[in-house]
N, C-alpha and C positions, 0 to 999 in steps of 0.2 A: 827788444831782442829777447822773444821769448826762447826756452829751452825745444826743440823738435816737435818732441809728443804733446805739449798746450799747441803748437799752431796745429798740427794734427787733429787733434780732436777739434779745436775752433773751425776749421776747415770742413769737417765732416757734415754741421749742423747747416756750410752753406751751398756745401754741394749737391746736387742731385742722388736720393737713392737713398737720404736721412729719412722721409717722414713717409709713413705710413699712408696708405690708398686704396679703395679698389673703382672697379668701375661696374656699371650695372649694365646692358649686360656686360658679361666677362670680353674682355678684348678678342678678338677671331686672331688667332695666329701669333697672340703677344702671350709672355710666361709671363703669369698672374704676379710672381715677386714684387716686390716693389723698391726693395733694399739694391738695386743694382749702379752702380758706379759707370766708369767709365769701360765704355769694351770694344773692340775691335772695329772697325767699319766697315770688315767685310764680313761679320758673323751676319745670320738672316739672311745671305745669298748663299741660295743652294746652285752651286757650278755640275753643268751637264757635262756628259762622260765627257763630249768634245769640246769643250770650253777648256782655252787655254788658262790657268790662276791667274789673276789679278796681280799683276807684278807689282804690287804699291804700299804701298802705309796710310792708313786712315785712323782716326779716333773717333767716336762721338757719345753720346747718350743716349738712352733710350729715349725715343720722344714724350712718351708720358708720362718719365718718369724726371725729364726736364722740365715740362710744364707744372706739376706739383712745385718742383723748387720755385718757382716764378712766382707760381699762387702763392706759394707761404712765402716768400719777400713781400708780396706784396698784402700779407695779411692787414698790414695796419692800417692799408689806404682803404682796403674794403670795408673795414667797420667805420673808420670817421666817413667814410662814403656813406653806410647807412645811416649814421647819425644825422649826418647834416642834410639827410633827405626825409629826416624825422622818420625813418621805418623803424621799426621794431624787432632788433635783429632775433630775436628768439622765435619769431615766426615764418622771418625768412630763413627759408632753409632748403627750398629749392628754386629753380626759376631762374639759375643765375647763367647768363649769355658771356664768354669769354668767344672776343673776335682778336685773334693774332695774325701779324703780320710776317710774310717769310722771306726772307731776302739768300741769296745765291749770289757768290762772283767768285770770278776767278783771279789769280794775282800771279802777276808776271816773273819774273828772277827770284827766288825766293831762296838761290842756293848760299852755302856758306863765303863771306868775299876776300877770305885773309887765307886762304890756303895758296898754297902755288898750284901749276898742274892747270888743264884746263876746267873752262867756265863748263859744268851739267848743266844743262837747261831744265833748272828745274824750277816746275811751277805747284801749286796750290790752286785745291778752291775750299769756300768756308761757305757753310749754312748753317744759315742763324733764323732767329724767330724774335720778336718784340711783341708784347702784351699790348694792345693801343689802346682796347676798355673794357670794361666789364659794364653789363648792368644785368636789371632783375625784374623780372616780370611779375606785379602785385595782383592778387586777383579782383577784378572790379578793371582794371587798366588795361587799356588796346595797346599801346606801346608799353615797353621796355622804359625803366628808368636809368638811367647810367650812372652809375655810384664809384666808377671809375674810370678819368681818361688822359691816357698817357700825355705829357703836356712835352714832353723831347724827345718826339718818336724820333728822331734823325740824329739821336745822340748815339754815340757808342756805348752809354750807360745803361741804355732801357738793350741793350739788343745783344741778346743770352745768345754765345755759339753752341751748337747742338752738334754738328760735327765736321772736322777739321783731314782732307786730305793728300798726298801729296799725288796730285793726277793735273795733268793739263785740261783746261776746260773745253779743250778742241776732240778728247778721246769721250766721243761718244759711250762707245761699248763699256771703260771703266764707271767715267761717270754716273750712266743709270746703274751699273751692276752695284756700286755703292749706296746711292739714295733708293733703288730701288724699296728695302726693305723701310726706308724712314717713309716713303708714297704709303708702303701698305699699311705702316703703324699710324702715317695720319687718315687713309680710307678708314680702318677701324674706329679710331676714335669721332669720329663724325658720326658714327652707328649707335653712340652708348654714352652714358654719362660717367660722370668721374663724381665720385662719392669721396668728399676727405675734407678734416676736420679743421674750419677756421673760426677761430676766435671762439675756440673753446666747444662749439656743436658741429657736426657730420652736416656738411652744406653739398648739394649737387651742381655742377656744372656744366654748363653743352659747352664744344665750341667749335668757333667758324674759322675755316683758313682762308685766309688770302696770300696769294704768291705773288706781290705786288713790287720786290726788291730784284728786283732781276734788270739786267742792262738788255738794248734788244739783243744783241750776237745769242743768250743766254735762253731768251726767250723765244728764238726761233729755233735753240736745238730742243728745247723742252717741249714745244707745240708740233714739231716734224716740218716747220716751214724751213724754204730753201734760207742761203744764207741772204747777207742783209745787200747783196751787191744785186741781189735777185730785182726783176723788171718788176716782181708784186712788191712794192713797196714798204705794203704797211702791215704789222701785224693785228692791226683794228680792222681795216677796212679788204675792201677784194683790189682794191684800186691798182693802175699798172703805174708807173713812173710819168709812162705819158700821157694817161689821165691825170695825175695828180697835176702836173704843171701844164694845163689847159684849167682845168677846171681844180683850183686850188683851196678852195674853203668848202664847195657844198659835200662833205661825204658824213657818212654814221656809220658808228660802228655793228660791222657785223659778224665778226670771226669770233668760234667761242671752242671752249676746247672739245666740246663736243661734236660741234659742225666739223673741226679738224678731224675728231679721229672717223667720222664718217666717211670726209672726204678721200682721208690715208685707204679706208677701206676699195673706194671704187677707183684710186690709184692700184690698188694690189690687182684688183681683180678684172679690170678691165671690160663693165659688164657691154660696153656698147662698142666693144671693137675698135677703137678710136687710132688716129694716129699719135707717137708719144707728144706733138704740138697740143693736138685737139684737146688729148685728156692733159697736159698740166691747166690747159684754159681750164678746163670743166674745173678742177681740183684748185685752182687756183694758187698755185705754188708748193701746195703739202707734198713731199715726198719723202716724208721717213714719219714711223708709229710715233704720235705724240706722247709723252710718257709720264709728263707729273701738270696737273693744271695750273695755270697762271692765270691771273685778272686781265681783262685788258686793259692795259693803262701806258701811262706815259712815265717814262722815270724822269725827274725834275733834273735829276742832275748831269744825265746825259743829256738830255734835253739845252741846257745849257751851253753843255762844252761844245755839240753836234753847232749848233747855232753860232757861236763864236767862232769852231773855226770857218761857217762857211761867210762870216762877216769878215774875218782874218781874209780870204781870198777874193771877195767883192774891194775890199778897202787896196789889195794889190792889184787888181784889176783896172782901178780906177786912178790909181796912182801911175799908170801904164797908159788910161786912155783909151780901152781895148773897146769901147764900147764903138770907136771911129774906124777899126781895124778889123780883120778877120786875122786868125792863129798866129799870132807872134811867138817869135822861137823861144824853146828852153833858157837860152842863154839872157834873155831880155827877162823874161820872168825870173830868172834868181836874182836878175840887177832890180826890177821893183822889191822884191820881197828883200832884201837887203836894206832897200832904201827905207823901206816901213819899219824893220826890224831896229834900225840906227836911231828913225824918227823917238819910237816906243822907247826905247832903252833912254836917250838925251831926254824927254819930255816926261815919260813917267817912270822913268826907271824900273822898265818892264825887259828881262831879261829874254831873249830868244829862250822858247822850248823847243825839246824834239817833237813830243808829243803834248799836243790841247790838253791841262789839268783844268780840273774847276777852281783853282786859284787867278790861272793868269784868263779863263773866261770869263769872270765876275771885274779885273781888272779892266779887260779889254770893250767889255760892255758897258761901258759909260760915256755919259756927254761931253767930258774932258779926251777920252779916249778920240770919238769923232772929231771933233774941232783939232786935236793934233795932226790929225791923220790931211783932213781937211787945207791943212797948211799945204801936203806935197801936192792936191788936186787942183791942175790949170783952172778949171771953167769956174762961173761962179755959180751953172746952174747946176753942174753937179754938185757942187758942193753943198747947195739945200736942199737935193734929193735924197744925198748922205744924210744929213742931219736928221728931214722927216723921217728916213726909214731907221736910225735909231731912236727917233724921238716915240714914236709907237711902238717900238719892239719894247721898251721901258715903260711904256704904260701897259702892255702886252707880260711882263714877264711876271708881276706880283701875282697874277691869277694862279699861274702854273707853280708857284714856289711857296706860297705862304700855305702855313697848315692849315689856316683858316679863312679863306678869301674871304665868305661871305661877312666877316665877322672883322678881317684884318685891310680888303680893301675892298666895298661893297661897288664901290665909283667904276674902277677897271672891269671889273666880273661882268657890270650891267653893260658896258662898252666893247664887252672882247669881243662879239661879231663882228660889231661896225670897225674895230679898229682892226681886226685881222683879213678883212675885206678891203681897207683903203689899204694895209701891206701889201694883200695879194696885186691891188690892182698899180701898187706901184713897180712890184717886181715886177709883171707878164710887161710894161712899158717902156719903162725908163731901162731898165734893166732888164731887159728882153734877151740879151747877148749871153746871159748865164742861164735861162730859166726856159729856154727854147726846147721840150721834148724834155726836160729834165729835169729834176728838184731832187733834196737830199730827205733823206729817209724823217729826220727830224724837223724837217724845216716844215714836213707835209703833214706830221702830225699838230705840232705847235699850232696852224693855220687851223687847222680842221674838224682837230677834235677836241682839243680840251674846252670848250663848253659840254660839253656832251657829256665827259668823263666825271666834271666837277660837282654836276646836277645829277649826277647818278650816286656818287660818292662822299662828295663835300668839298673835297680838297685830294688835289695831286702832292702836294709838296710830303706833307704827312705820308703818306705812300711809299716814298722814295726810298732810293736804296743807300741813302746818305752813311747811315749808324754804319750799314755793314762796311762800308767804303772806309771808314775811320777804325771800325776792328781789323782791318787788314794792316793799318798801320800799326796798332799794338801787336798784332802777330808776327810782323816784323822784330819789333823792340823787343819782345818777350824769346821769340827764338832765340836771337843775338846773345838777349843778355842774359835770362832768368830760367833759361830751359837744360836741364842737367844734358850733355853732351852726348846722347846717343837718339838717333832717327827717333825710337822707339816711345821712349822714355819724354822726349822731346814736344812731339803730340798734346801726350797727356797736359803736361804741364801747359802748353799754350792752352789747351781746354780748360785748365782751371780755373 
């Protein structure tokens, strides 16, 4: 229990806006300071005469003056990083490649729960950033050396908030009118290096963004595509729903943020007359300005939950029989899903949710899981259709989840075509009664693309938007408990 001014000042050294900077060139649009703390989230956005203000509260950091704080925490790993790579850090002193990773989400209730009086619907969203590696370019050497790589990208540890505000993630107009100005401080910083002193000499760094933490709802309002209920299915591919479930595994990815805002362009403009069917074909789904770029990839952990619950509704399906029937009533489907519900709870002790978490998907997705379920299915040959179709979705999931496939399951990786091909070919057969004209947005990516994404990348799971998912819950905690009791003030501190 120190006295105020010691955590004061102990605070200062770890917050953004302590250490000295500049960049070469000078940053386009950003004030050279470098001493800048936390400030407003809507300074940077200049509001035209007829823009309504931004009715909200936001916090963040300036982005580069966040990324400094990141670099000097991680000062100590960069020099045992050059040591153990035998360089000679007094020579290295430029050449150094910093790739960060960005994650976005929104968080649902986030109002206070002990007052009386009605429930505000108030929500939150956080942007954050994770460091995943550094390395350094030796002269004599084609590649990059990595002298640093984050080993818990999907911790809440490595994944610094950058700015924190209170806006639903469905208001378009606020949303970009806030990140907007962080878009343009990361377009700058990709223009210029950052010159600032580690381990004791003036070292320069590039670095690279990836927008790789984003759920899709998030990633379709940040590219301009329609929402996720939309007949283009995927935000990788041009594919429609009922392409995807005819022809399930062969697509690549082709959408990139560039092709989007081209497309948004001959959406506006309408150069060939088109009726409004012909041009969303042409455009294939774009219809609003994409506004900050994303990677194309897959998030591991929706990915997951998307998949569990649509195994959650094949396993009530099957418990029902439906595959012998055409549309059994409302009232028969809440009596199977009861019956699954009762099974789960007696056998694993797996409580009914409202909503799919990736706690009770990771539960639900196991072999114990099937075999219980398997109990309420009459047939016995359904019942080892069930089992093969999770017996591969479990040799299918380590590819998408581990940070390191090649490295953590080489066996799956070398198999995921062949085994996401005897999936598909069990689903369009056996299970023809769900997948007729239709497949869910993740079940078409899982299938489709993650070889694609893995060999271009490495690894999905490292990608994922895991860490940011776990800062949302300390943002909770920290509201509640540790944040001095006004809107204002409130912010800040969850940013600290």
């Amino acid at each position: 229990f120190q006295p105020l001014h010691t955590l004061r000042n102990a605070e200062k050294e770890l917050l953004p806006g302590f250490h000295q900077f500049e960049w070469q060139p000078a940053l386009k649009n950003v004030c050279s300071s470098w001493d800048v703390g936390i400030i407003d989230g809507l300074s940077g956005w200049t509001s035209s005469v007829d823009d309504v203000p931004a009715d909200t509260i936001a916090r963040r950091f300036r982005y580069d003056v966040a990324l400094v704080s990141a670099l000097k925490d991680l000062e100590e790993d960069i020099m045992e990083g050059l040591r153990e790579r035998g360089l000679d850090d007094i020579m290295c002193t430029s050449g150094f490649t910093v790739v960060v990773k960005e994650s976005c989400d929104g968080m649902g209730d986030v109002s206070e729960k002990h007052g009386t009086g009605p429930a505000v619907p108030e929500k939150a969203v956080r942007f954050s950033f994770t460091i995943m590696s550094i390395s350094i370019r030796v002269e004599g050497e084609d590649d990059g050396i990595t002298i640093f790589q984050e080993q818990k990208p999907n911790s809440e540890l490595s994944c610094r908030p950058l700015c924190l505000m209170f806006v639903d993630e469905s208001d378009h107009e606020t949303l970009t009118a806030i990140l907007g100005p962080v878009v343009a401080e990361r377009k700058a910083m990709m223009e210029s290096r950052l010159i600032v002193s580690v381990g004791g000499l003036l070292r320069s760094f590039r670095f690279f963004f990836r927008g790789t933490g984003y759920d899709e709802k998030m990633v379709r309002e940040m590219e301009g595509l329609e929402a996720s209920g939309s007949t283009y299915i995927c935000t990788l591919c041009d594919s429609t729903r009922a392409e995807a479930s005819q022809n399930m595994v062969l697509h690549s990815i082709t959408r990139s943020h560039n092709e989007n805002l081209e497309r948004y362009e001959i959406w506006r403009k309408n150069p060939f007359s088109e009726s409004a069917d012909e041009l969303r074909d042409r455009v294939k789904g774009v219809s609003a300005k994409p506004f900050m770029e994303t990677q194309p990839t897959l998030d591991a952990l929706h990915c997951d939950i998307g998949n569990a619950t649509e195994f959650y509704k094949i396993f009530q399906d099957e418990i029902g029989e439906v595959y012998q029937r055409s549309n059994p009533s409302r009232e028969e489907r809440r009596r199977w899903r009861s019956t699954l519900d009762k099974q789960l709870r007696k056998k694993l002790k797996l409580k009914p949710v409202m909503r799919m978490n990736g706690n009770y998907a990771r539960r639900l997705m196991t072999r114990e899981a099937v075999e219980v379920v398997c109990e309420l299915v009459p047939s016995e040959e359904r019942r080892e259709a069930l089992q093969r179709l999770m017996e591969l979705y479990l040799q299918m999931k380590p590819v998408w989840r581990s940070t390191c496939p090649s490295r953590d399951c080489p066996d799956q990786l070398c198999r995921y075509s062949y085994n996401s091909q005897q999936f598909a070919d069990l689903l369009s057969t056996t299970f023809k009664y769900r997948y007729d004209g239709k497949i869910t947005n993740y079940l078409h990516k899982t299938l489709a693309h993650v070889p694609e994404i893995v060999e271009r990348d490495g690894s999905i799971g490292a990608w994922a938007s895991e860490g940011n998912e776990s800062g949302n819950k300390l943002f909770r905690r920290f509201r509640k408990m540790n944040a001095r009791q006004s809107k204002m003030f409130e912010l800040e501190d969850v940013l600290k």
